[in-house]
C-alpha positions as CSV (number, residue, x, y, z in Angstrom):
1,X,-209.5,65.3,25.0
2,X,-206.4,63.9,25.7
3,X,-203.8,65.2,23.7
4,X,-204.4,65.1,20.1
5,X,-207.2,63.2,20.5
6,X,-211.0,63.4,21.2
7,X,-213.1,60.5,22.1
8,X,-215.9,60.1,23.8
9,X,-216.5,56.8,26.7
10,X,-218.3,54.4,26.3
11,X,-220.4,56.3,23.5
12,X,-219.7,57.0,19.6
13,X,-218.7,60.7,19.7
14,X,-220.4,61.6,16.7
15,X,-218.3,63.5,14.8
16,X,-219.1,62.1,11.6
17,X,-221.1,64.1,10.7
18,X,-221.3,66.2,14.1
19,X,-218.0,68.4,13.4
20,X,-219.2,69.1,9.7
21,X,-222.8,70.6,11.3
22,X,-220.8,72.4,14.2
23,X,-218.4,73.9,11.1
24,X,-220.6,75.2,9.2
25,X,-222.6,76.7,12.3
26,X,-219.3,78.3,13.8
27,X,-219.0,80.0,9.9
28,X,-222.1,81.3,10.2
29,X,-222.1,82.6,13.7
30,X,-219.0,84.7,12.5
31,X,-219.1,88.4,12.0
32,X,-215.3,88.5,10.8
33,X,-215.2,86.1,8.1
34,X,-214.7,87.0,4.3
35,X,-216.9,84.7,2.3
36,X,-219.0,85.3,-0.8
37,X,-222.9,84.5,0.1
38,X,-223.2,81.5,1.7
39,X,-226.5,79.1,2.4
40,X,-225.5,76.3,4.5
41,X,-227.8,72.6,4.4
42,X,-228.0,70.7,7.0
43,X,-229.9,67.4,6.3
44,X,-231.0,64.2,8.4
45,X,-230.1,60.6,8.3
46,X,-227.5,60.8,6.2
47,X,-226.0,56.9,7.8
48,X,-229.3,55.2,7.0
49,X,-230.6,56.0,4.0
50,X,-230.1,59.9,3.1
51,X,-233.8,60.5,3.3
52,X,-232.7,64.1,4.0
53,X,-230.9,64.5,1.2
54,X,-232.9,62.7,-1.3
55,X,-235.6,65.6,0.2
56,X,-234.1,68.9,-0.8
57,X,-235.1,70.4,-3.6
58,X,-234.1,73.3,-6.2
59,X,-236.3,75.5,-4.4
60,X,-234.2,74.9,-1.0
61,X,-230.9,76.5,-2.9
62,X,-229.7,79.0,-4.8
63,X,-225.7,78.4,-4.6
64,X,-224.2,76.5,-7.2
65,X,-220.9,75.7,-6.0
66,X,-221.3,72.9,-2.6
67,X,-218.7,72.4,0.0
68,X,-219.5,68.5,1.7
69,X,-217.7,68.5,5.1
70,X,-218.6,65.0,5.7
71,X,-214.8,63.2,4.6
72,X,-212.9,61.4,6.8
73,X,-209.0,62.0,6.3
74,X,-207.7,65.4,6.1
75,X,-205.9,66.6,3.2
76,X,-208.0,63.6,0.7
77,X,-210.7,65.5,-1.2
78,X,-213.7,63.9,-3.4
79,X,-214.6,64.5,-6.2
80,X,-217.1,61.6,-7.2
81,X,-218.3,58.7,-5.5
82,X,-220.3,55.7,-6.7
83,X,-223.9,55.1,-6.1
84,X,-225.6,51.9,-4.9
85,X,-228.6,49.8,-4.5
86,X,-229.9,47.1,-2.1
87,X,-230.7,43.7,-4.6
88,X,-232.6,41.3,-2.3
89,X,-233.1,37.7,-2.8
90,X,-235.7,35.5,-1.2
91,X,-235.7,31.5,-2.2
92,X,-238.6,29.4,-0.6
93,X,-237.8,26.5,1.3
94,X,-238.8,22.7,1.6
95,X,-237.2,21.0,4.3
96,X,-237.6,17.1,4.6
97,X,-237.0,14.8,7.8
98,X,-233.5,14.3,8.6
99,X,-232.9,10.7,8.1
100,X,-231.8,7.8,10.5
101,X,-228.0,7.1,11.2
102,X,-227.2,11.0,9.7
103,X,-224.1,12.7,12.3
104,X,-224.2,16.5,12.1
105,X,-220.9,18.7,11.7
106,X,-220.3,22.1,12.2
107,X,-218.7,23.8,9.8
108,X,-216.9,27.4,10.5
109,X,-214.9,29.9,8.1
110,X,-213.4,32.5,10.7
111,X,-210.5,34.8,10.6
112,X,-211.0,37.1,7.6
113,X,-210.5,40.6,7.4
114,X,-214.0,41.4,6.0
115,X,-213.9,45.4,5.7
116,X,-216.2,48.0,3.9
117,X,-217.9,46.8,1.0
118,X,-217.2,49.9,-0.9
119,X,-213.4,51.6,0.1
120,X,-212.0,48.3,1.1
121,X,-213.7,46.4,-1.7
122,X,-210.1,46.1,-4.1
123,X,-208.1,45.1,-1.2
124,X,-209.7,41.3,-2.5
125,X,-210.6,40.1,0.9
126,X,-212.1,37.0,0.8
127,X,-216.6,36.7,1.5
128,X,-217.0,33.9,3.6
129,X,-220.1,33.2,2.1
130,X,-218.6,32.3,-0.9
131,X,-216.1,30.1,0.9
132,X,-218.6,28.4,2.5
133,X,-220.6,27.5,-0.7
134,X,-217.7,25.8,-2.5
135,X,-216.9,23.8,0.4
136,X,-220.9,22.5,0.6
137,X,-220.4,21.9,-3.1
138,X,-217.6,19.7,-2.7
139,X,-218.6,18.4,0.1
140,X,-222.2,17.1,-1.7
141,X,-220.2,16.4,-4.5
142,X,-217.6,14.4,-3.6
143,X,-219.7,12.5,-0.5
144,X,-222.6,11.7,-2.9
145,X,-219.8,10.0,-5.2
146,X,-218.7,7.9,-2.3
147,X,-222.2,6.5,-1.5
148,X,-223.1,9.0,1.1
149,X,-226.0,11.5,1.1
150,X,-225.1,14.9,2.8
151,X,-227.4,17.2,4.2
152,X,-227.4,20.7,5.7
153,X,-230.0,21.4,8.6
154,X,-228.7,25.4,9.0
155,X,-226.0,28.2,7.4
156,X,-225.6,31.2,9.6
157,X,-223.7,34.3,7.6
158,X,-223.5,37.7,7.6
159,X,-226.1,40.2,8.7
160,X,-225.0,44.1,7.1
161,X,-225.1,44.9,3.6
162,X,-222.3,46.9,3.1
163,X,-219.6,44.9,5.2
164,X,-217.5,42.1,3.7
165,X,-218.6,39.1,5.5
166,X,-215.8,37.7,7.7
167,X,-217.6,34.5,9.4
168,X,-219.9,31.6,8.3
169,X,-221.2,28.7,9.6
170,X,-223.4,25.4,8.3
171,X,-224.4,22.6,10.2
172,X,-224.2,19.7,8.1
173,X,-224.9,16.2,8.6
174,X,-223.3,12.6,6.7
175,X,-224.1,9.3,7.1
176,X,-222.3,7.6,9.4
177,X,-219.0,5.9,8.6
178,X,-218.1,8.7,6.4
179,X,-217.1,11.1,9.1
180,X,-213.3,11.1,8.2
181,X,-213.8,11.9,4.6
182,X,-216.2,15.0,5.8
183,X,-213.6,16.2,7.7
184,X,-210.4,15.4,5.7
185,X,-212.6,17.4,2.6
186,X,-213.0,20.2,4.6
187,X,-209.1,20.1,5.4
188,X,-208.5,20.5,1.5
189,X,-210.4,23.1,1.3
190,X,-209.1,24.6,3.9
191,X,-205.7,24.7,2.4
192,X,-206.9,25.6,-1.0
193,X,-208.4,28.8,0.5
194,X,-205.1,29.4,2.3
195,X,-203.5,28.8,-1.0
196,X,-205.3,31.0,-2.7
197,X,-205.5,34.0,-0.4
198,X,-202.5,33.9,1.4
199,X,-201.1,37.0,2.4
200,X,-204.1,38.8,1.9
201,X,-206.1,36.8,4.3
202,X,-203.1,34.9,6.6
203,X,-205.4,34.2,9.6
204,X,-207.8,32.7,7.5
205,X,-209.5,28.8,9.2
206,X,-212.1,25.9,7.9
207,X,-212.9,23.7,10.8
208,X,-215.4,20.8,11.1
209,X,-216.2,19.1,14.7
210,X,-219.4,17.1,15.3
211,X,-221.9,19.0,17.2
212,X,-224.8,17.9,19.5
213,X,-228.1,18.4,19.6
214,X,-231.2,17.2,17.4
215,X,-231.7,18.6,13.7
216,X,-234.9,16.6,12.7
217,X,-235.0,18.5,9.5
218,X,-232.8,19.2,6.7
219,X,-233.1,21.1,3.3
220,X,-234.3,19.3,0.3
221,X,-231.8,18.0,-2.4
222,X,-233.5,20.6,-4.5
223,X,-233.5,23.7,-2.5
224,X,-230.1,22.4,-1.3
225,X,-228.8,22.5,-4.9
226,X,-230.5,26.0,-5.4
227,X,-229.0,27.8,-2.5
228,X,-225.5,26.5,-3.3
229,X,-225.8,27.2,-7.1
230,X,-227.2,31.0,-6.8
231,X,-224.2,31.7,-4.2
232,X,-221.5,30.6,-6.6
233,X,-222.6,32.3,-9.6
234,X,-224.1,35.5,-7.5
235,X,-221.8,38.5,-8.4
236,X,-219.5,39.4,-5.7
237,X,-216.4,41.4,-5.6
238,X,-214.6,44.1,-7.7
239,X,-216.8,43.6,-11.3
240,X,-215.0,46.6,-13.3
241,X,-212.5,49.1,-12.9
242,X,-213.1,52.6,-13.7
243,X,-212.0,53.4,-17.7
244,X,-210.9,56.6,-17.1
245,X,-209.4,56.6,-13.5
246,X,-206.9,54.4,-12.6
247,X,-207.1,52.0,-9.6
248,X,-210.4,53.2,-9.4
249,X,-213.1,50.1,-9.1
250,X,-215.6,51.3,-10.9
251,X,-218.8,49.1,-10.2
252,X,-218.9,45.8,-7.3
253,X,-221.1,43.5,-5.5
254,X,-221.1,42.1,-2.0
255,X,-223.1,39.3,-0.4
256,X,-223.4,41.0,2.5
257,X,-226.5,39.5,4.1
258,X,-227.5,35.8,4.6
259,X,-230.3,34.5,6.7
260,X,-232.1,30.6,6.3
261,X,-235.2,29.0,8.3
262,X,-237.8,26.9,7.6
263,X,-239.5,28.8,5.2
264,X,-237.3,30.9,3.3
265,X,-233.6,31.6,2.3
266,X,-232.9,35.6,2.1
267,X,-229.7,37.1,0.4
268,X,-229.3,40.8,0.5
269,X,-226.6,41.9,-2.1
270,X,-224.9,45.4,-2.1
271,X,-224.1,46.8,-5.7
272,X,-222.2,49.6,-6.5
273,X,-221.0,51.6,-9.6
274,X,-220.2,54.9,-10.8
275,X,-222.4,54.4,-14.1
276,X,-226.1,53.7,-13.1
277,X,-226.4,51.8,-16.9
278,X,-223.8,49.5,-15.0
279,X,-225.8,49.1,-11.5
280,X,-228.8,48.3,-13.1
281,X,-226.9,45.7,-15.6
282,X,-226.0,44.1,-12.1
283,X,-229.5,44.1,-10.9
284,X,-230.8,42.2,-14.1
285,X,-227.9,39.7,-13.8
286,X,-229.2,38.9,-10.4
287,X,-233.0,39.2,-11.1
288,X,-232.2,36.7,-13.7
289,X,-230.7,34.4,-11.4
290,X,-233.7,34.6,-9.0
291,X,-236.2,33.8,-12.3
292,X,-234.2,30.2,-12.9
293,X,-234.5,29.3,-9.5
294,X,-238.2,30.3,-8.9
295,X,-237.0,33.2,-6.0
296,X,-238.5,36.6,-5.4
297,X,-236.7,38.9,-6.1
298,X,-236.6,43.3,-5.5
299,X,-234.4,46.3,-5.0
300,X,-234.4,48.8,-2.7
301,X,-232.1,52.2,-1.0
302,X,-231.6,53.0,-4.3
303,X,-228.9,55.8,-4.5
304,X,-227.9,57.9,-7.6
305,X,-223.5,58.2,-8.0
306,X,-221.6,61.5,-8.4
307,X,-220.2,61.4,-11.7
308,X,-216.5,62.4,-11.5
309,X,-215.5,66.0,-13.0
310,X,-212.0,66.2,-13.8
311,X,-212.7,70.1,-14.6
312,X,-214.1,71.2,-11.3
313,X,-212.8,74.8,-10.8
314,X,-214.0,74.2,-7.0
315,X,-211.3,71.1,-7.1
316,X,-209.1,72.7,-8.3
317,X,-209.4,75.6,-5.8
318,X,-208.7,74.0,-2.9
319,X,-205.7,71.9,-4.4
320,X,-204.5,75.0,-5.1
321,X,-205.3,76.8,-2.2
322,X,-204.3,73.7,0.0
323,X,-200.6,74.1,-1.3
324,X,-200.5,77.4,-0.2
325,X,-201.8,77.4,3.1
326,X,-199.9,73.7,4.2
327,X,-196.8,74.2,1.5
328,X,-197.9,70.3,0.6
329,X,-199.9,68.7,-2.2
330,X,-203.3,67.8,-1.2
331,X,-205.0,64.2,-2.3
332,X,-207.8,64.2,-4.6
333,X,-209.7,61.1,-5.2
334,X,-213.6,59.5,-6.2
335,X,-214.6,57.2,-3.4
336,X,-216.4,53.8,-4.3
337,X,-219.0,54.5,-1.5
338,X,-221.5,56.6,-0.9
339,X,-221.9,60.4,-0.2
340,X,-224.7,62.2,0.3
341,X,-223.2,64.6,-3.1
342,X,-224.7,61.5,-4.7
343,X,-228.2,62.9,-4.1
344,X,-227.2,66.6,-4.5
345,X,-226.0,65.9,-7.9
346,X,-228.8,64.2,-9.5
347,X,-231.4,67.3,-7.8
348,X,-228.4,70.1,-8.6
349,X,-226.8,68.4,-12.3
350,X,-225.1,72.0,-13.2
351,X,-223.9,72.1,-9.2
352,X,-219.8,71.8,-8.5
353,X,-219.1,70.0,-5.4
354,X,-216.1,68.8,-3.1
355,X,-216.3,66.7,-0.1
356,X,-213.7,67.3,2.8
357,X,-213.4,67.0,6.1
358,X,-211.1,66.4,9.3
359,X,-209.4,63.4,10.3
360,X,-211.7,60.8,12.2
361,X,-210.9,57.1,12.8
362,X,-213.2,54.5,14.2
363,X,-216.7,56.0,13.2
364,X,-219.5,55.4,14.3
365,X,-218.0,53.0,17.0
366,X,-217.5,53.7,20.9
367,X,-213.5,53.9,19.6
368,X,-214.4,56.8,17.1
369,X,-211.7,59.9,17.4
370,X,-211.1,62.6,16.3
371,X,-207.9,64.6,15.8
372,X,-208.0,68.0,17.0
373,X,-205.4,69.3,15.2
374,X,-206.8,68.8,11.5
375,X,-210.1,70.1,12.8
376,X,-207.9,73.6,13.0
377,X,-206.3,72.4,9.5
378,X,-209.2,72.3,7.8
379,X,-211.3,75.1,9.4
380,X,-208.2,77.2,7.6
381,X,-208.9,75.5,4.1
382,X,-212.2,76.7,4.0
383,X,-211.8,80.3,5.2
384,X,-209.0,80.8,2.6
385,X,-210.7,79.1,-0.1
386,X,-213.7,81.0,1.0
387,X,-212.1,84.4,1.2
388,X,-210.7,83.5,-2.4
389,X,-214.2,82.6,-4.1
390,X,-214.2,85.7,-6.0
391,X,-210.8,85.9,-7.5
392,X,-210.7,83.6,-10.7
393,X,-208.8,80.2,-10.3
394,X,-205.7,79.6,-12.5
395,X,-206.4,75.6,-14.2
396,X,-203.2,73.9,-13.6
């Protein structure tokens, strides 16, 4: 501890969720704290895939008001949060002989911002994977219109899900004499991309430099033409905003994952939504797309959303109780990501919940902190709103 601050070297400190489990422990160690009957849940692998969640049953509680400790900024509260689902996309490959006279280029987007796939997904950060497939389009386009074939022997992209992807690379190849126009197309691009997303992405680069090395084989034109075609017409970014929330995005879609060899091509797409009619519209959009161009196709780490209630007395509780104890308004807001109340409100419909929590930056990295002061701050917002549970709450 040094200072404000708690960190932990050379090791993620865990407090996400650690101080949530030791909050709830130090509540119920307590002989001197008013509180209405109180079940606490403790539940496993809630940063994989919320198998302990998705686990509990009715059976396991009896309470019908839930307190999530498991936020990240204090003084922000949830009160809904989307749900998602894994879409994955495999294409089978053919890959020919790479021809005589052919130089190979390699071709890198780097300097994006990338970012969460869900919280950071309006702040329109460019996916380099769709970068990348425009440029091979016009690249085959426009070389193929100048006499030259053009070929790509390998595309490298992003490997997690739910992260924007801020690098890609292809190694292409050209025949030779048309090295210039390869690299002044990718130079156009370039600025076109710096055009368009300047600003939001002002450290954004395209380069293209030869590269050594043998790459006997190359995709087909046809599998070629498939792999470029599903990546500019896949769904990707904010899709809808939320009707009744403003600023809210109420349903996306990130390429998130990207991995070629030579047998198959394999996309992984993240979609979320707060309307599950809307994440499964997604997940026909993109099983369509894998029908026309003979991929397989499935979904997996299916999560259900937590439907926002603008009438939750348990809201509105600690909003009020919050501006008593801190004399300051608190923050209440639906995250686009997802929260284990996801789970909990699909097994517990009837059950009111509020997620909260102290301040912690860098989770689940060797850099993750905690500030030790809004552990104190919101330790007091649950005793008081605690000691209040039985006194009716006044609807602003």
């Amino acid at each position: 501890i040094e200072g404000d601050k708690m960190t932990a070297k050379d090791t993620t400190l865990g407090a996400d969720n650690g101080i949530g489990v030791a909050s709830a422990m130090a509540i119920l160690k307590s002989n001197e704290i008013a509180h209405p009957p109180i079940e606490a849940l403790f539940t496993s692998d809630e940063e994989d895939n919320m198998s302990g969640a998705m686990a509990v049953t009715r059976e396991l509680v009896t309470g019908n008001r839930l307190i999530n400790i498991d936020t990240e900024l204090e003084g922000t509260f949830y009160y809904g949060c989307a749900g998602g689902i894994n879409a994955n996309l495999v294409l089978p490959v053919v890959m020919d002989k790479t021809p005589s006279d052919v130089v190979f280029y390699k071709i890198e987007v780097t300097g994006l911002s990338g970012g969460h796939s869900g919280v950071q997904i309006h702040e329109k950060h460019a996916n380099a994977h769709k970068l990348m497939a425009r440029t091979l389009n016009q690249l085959s386009t426009s070389l193929s219109k100048a006499d030259s074939a053009f070929y790509l022997a390998n595309f490298i992209g992003g490997d997690k899900k739910n992260v924007i992807t801020r690098h890609a690379e292809a190694i292409v190849g050209v025949k030779r004499g048309f090295e210039a126009q390869l690299v002044q197309e990718v130079a156009v691009m370039a600025d076109t991309f710096k055009h368009e997303y300047k600003v939001i992405e002002d450290t954004l680069q395209m380069t293209a430099a030869t590269v050594q090395g043998e790459y006997d084989k190359v995709l087909s034109e046809e599998t070629f033409n498939k792999m470029v075609s599903l990546l500019l017409v896949m769904p990707n970014d904010v899709l809808a905003m939320h009707g009744a929330i403003d600023g809210l995005v109420e349903t996306s879609c990130n390429i998130g994952v990207l991995t070629l060899n030579e047998e198959t091509i394999t996309m992984v797409s993240f979609i979320r939504s707060f309307l599950e009619t809307k994440k499964q519209f997604v997940v026909e959009q993109m099983r369509a797309l894998a029908t026309l161009v003979g991929a397989e196709f499935w979904v997996d780490a299916d999560f259900p959303n937590w439907e926002p209630n603008l009438d939750s007395e348990l809201m509105t509780r600690f909003e009020q109780t919050y501006k008593q104890v801190f004399n300051k308004e608190a923050q209440l807001e639906s995250i686009h990501a997802g929260l284990e109340c996801g789970h909990f409100a699909k097994t517990f419909p009837d059950m009111d919940m509020i997620a909260c929590g102290p301040t912690i930056t860098g989770a689940h990295t060797t850099e993750e902190t905690l500030l030790v002061s809004t552990i104190e701050q919101i330790t007091k917002l649950i005793l008081n709103v605690l000691a209040q549970m039985d006194q009716p709450v006044k609807k602003n």
